[in-house]
N, C-alpha and C positions, 0 to 999 in steps of 0.2 A: 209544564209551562216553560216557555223560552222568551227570554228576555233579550233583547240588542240593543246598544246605544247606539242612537243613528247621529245625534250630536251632541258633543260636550265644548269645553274649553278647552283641551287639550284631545291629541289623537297618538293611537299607539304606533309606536316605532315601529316602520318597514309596512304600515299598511297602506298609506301615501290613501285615507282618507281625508277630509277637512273637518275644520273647527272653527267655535267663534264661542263668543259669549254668549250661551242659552243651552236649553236642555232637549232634548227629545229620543224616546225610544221606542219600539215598536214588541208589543208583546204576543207570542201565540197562548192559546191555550185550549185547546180541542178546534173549534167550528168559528171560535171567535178570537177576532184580530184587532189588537188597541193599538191606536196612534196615541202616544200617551205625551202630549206638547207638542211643537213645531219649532220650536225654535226661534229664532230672529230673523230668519230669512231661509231661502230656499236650497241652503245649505244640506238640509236632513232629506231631501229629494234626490238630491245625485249621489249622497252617503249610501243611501239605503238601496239604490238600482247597482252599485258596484258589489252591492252583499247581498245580489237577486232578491232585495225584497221590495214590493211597489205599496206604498203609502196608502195609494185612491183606493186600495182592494181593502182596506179597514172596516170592520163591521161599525166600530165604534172610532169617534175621534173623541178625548178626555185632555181637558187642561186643570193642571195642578192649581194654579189659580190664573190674575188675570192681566197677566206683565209685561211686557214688550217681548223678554225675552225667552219667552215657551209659550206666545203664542202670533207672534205677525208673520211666522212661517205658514199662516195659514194664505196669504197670497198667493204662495207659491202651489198650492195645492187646489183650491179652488178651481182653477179653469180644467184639472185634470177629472173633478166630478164631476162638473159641468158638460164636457165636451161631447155627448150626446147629442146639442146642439149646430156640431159642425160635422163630424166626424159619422155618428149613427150609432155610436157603440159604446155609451155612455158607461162609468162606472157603476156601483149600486150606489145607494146613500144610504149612509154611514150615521148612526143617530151620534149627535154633537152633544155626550156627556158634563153635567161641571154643577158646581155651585150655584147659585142662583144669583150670587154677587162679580162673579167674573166679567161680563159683560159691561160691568160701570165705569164710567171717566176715570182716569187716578192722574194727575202730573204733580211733579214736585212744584215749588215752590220756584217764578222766574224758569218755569223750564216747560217740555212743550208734552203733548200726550206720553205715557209711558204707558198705558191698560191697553183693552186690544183693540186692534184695527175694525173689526167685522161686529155688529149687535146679532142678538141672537134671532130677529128678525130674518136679517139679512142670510144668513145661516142655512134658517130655515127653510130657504129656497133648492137648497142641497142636502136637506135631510133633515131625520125630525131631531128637534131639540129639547136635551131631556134635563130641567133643570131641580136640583134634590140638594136639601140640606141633609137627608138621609144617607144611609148604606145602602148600596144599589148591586146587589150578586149579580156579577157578569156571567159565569158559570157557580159550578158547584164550588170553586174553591178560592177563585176571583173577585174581590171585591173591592168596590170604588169606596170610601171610609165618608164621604160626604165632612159634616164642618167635624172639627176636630175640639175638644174642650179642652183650654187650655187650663189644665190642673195645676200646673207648675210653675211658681212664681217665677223664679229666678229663668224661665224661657222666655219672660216677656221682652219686648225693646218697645221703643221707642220710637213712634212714628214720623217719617219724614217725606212724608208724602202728602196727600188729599184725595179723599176719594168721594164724587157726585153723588148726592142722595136722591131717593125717587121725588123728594120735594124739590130739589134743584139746587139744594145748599149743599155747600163741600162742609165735611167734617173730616177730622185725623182721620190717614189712613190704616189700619186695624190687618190688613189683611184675611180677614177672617173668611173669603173663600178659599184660603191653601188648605191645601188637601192631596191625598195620598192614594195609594192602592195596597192592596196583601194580598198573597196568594199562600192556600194553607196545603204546604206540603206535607209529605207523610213525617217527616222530620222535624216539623215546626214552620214559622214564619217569616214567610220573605216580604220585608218592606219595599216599597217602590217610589220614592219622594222625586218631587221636581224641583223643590227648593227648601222646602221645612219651615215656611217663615211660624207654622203654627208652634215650632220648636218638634225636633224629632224626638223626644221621650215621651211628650204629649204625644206624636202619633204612633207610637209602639203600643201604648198604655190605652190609647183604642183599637186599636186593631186588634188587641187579647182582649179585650169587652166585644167587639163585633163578632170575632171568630171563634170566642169561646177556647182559644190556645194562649196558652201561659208562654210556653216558647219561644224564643224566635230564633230563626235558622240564618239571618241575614239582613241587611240592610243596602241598598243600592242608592244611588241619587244624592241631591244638593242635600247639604244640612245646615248653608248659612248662617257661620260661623266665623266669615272673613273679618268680618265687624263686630265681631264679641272679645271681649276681655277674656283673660287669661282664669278668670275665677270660675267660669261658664264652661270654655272648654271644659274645663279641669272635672265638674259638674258632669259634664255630657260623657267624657269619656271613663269617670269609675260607673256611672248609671250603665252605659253598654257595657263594660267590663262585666258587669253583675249578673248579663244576660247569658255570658255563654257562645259568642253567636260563632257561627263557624267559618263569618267573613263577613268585611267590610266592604264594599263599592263607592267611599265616598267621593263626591266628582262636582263638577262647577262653582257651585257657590259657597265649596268649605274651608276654603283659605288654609293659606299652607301653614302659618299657628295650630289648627286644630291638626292638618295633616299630619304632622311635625309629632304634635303632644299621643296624638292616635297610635300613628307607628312603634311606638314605644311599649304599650302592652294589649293591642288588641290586633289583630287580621285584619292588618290595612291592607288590600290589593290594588295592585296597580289598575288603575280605570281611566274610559276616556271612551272616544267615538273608535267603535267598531268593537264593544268587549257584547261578546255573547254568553251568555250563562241558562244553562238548564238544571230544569227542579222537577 
């Protein structure tokens, strides 16, 4: 499996890719190709064409959940599946993986949409749309973790958002479509987060329920931690310590507190748009 970040909030010295606030990266694994987020904008399109890789060729597109920022990069993308219409030589279409709650309203409070741009309707015009609160095996060792049980008190927060219910009332925003990927190398387990609002010990502690591996080899992605107390990190990082893992990727939404507290006894690597790792 090969993993890329096509974008983060920061990008690596001397690669003179770009960056913004949002996630996305692009994973192989045999025959099948994940867009795994989009980012904010059509930033992770031209990231991804300077490191030969093309987006539209995606078997799958997957959003960790349903946020502004991993997934209204999907504008940018859209007219590149589409353009069989003008062009003759359309892309394939790419089944549109995700939770079954991604697709709902969310804005904060006095503020204006922040969930996604596109319904899963709308989508569906560009390929089938596969919505699963379940484990969803992309390959033999690939798996999408579907909702995540949140076991862990002390991961909860506190919602500051709203999110449209199929009745039309807004209730607290919960984010309970965040969600993850694992890929089970011969070594153990490579986590794949876009943001962790599920808390990332809750999604280690399924992904060894899914994949049946005690191990993990790794963790990549947000772990959204900018906004937690010092008690939490502290939490987050003897719980990974405990694990063993042979490296960290933490990247956008971990805030430099946890960075900071991490560096100190775990394999924090430097990460950011254009870090490729194979497994």
């Amino acid at each position: 499996m090969e993993c890329t970040i096509l974008v983060d909030n920061r990008s690596f010295t001397d690669r003179y890719l770009l960056s913004e606030s949002g996630f996305s990266a692009y994973i192989r694994d045999g025959d099948v190709r994940v867009l795994f987020d989009t980012g904010f904008s059509g930033v992770f399109m031209d990231n991804a064409r300077r490191m030969d890789i093309e987006p539209a060729d995606a078997t799958h597109v997957i959003f960790s959940h349903g946020h502004l920022d991993h997934t209204w990069g999907m504008q940018a993308l859209l007219p590149e599946l589409g353009n069989e219409t003008t062009e003759g030589d359309g892309r394939g279409h790419p089944i549109f993986l995700s939770h079954p709650d991604v697709y709902r309203p969310r804005r904060r409070p006095g503020s204006s949409e922040i969930g996604t741009l596109y319904s899963a309707d709308i989508l569906a015009r560009f390929g089938p749309v596969q919505l699963s609160k379940e484990p969803v095996w992309l390959t033999d060792r690939l798996v999408f973790l579907g909702e995540i049980p949140r076991v862990h008190a002390w991961e909860d927060f506190a919602p500051n958002a709203e999110v449209t219910l199929p009745d039309g009332t807004n209730a607290p925003d919960h984010i309970i479509d965040d969600t993850a990927l694992a890929y089970k190398s011969d070594e153990g387990l490579v986590i794949i987060s876009g943001c962790s609002h599920s808390g990332i010990i809750n999604i280690i502690d399924h992904a060894r329920k899914v994949c049946g591996e005690n191990c993990i080899r790794s963790v990549i992605g947000g772990l959204h931690l900018m906004y937690a107390d010092q008690e939490r990190i502290d939490k987050t990082a003897r719980a990974l310590e405990e694990m063993g893992l042979e490296s960290l990727h933490a990247c956008h939404c971990t805030g430099f507190a946890a960075q900071h507290t991490f560096s100190r006894t775990l394999p924090l690597k430097e990460t950011g748009t254009g870090l490729k790792t194979v497994w």
